[in-house]
C-alpha positions in Angstrom: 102.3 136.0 124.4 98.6 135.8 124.9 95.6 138.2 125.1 95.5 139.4 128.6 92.4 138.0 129.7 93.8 134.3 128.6 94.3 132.6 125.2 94.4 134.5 122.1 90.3 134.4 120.9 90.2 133.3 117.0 87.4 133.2 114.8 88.2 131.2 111.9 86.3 131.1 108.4 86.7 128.4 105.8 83.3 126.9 104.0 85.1 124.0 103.5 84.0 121.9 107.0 87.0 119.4 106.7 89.2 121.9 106.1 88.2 124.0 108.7 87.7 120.8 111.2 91.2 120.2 110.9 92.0 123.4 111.2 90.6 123.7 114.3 92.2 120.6 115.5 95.8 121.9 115.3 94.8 125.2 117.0 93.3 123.5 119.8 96.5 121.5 120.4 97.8 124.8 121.5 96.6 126.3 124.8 97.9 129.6 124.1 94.9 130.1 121.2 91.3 129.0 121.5 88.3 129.0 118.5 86.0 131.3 120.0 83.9 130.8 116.7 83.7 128.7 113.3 82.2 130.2 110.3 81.4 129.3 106.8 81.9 132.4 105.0 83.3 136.1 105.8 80.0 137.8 106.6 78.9 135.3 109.3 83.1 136.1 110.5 83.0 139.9 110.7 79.7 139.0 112.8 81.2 136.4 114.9 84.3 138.7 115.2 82.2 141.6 116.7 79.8 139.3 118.8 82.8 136.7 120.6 85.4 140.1 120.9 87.4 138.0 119.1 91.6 138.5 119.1 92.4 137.4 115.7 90.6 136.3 112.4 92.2 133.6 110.7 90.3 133.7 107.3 90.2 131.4 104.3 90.8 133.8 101.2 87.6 131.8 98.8 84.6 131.9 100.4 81.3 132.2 98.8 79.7 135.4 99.1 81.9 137.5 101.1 85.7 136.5 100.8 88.7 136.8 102.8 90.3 139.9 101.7 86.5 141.8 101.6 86.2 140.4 105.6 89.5 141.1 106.1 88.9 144.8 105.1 85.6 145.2 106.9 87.0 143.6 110.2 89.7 145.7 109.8 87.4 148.7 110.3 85.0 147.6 112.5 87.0 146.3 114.8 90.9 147.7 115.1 92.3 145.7 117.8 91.4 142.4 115.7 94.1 140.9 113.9 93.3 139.1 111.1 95.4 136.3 109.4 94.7 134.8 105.6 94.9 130.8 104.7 94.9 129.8 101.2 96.1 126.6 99.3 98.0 129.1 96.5 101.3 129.9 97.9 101.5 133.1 95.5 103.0 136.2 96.9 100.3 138.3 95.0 97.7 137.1 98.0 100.5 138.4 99.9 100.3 142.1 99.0 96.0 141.7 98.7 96.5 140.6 102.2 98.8 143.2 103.5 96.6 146.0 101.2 93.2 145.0 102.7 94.6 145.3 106.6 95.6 141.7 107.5 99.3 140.9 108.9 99.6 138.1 106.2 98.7 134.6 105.2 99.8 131.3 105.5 99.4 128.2 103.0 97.1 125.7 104.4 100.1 123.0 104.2 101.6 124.0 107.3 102.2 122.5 110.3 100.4 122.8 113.3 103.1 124.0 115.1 104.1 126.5 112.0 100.2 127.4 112.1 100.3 128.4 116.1 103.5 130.3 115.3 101.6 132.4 112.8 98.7 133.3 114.6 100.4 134.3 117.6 102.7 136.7 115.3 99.5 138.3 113.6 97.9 139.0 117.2 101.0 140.5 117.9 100.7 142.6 114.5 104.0 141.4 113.3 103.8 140.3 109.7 103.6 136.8 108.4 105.4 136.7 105.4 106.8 134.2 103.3 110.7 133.7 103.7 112.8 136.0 101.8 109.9 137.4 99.6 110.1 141.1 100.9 113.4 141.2 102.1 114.5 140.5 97.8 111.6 143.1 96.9 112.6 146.1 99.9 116.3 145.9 99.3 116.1 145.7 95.7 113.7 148.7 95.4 115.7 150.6 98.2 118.6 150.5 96.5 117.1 151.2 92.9 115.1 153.5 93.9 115.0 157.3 95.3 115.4 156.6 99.3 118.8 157.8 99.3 118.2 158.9 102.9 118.5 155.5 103.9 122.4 154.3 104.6 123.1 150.9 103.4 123.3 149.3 106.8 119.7 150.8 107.4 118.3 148.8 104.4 120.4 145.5 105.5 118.2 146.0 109.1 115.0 147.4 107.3 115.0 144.3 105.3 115.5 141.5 108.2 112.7 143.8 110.4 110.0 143.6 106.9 110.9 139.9 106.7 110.2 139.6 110.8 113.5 138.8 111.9 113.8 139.7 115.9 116.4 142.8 117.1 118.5 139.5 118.3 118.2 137.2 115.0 119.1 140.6 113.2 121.8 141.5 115.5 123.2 137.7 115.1 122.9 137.9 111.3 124.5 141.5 110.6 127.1 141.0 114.0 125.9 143.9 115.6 124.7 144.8 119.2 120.6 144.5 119.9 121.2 147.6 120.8 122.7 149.1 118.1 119.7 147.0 115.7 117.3 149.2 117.6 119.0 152.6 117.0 119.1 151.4 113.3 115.2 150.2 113.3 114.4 153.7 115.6 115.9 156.1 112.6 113.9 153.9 110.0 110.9 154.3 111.1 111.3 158.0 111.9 113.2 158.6 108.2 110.1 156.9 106.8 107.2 158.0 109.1 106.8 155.2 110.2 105.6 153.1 113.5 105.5 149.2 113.8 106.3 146.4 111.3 103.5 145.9 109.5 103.3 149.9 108.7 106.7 149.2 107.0 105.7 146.0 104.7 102.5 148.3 103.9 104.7 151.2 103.5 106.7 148.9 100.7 103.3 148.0 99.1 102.2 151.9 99.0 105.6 152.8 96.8 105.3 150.5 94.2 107.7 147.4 95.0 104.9 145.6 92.8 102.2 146.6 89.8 98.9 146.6 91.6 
């Protein structure tokens, strides 16, 4: 999937040039995504973001000045229909949560592949979740079960888990033998138990109750 006027428009932010050249590089092997703009810290990125109409944000987390998370939240507000995606070199799920807290759809280690790198981007400007394998699906199912959603069956928090951890209705159906259709009543009375309206709403909602000490 890609923006409707073409490629998906990024603005990326690292103030490390190498970094960000190669970066850059792996995105452009991709002609679904193109760099719109590269910036060397998050102020000039909320700027370029609001000046190039940009798609999606893909931000380095340590910048000087301004850093990711802070652009993340200010992008966030200034311009909704902007994904924004985090990069760091610390694989901690901590920058997780901060990046789920401050508005973004996730982050991804700056290890990855270019392909894995694409993947992410795309996912984010679809406002799925990036997330790290397994990370929340442990976290929602042991807090679901421990804790006081009763209201949930426990086939609705085997599917609520696969959907946080951005499985697709088929993957899910595959993994639990069940019907896509059947996954998509299941994911339908989830998000209305819980309020609920898209994927990332649900990881956030996990964040809001306490699956971790702030």
């Amino acid at each position: 999937m890609t923006a409707a006027s073409g490629p998906v428009r990024i603005v990326l932010a690292d103030d490390h040039a190498m970094l960000r050249q190669g970066v850059r590089l792996m995105l452009d092997n991709d002609p679904r995504l193109e760099v719109v703009a590269e910036c060397e810290d998050g102020a000039r990125a909320v700027q370029a973001v609001q000046t190039h109409r940009a798609d999606l944000a893909l931000l380095d987390v340590s910048m000087p000045g301004l850093s990711g998370f802070e652009a993340s939240r200010m992008i966030s507000a200034a311009s909704p229909r902007t994904r924004v995606l985090l990069m760091s070199i610390n694989q901690s799920d901590p920058y997780l949560f901060e990046a789920l807290r401050v508005g973004a759809s996730g982050f991804v280690h700056k290890s990855v592949s270019g392909e894995d790198l694409a993947e992410a981007c795309l996912a984010a400007f679809r406002d799925e979740p990036v997330l790290f394998t397994g990370t929340i699906r442990t976290l929602l199912k042991q807090h679901l079960i421990n804790g006081d959603h009763a209201i949930l069956t426990e086939r609705e928090r085997d599917v609520l888990a696969l959907i946080a951890e951005g499985w697709s209705g088929r993957q899910i159906s595959e993994e639990l033998f069940l019907s896509e259709k059947t996954v998509e009543r299941h994911r339908s009375r989830i998000l209305t138990k819980l309020g609920l309206t898209n994927r990332v709403e649900l990881t956030r909602y996990a964040i809001r109750v306490g699956l971790i000490d702030p």
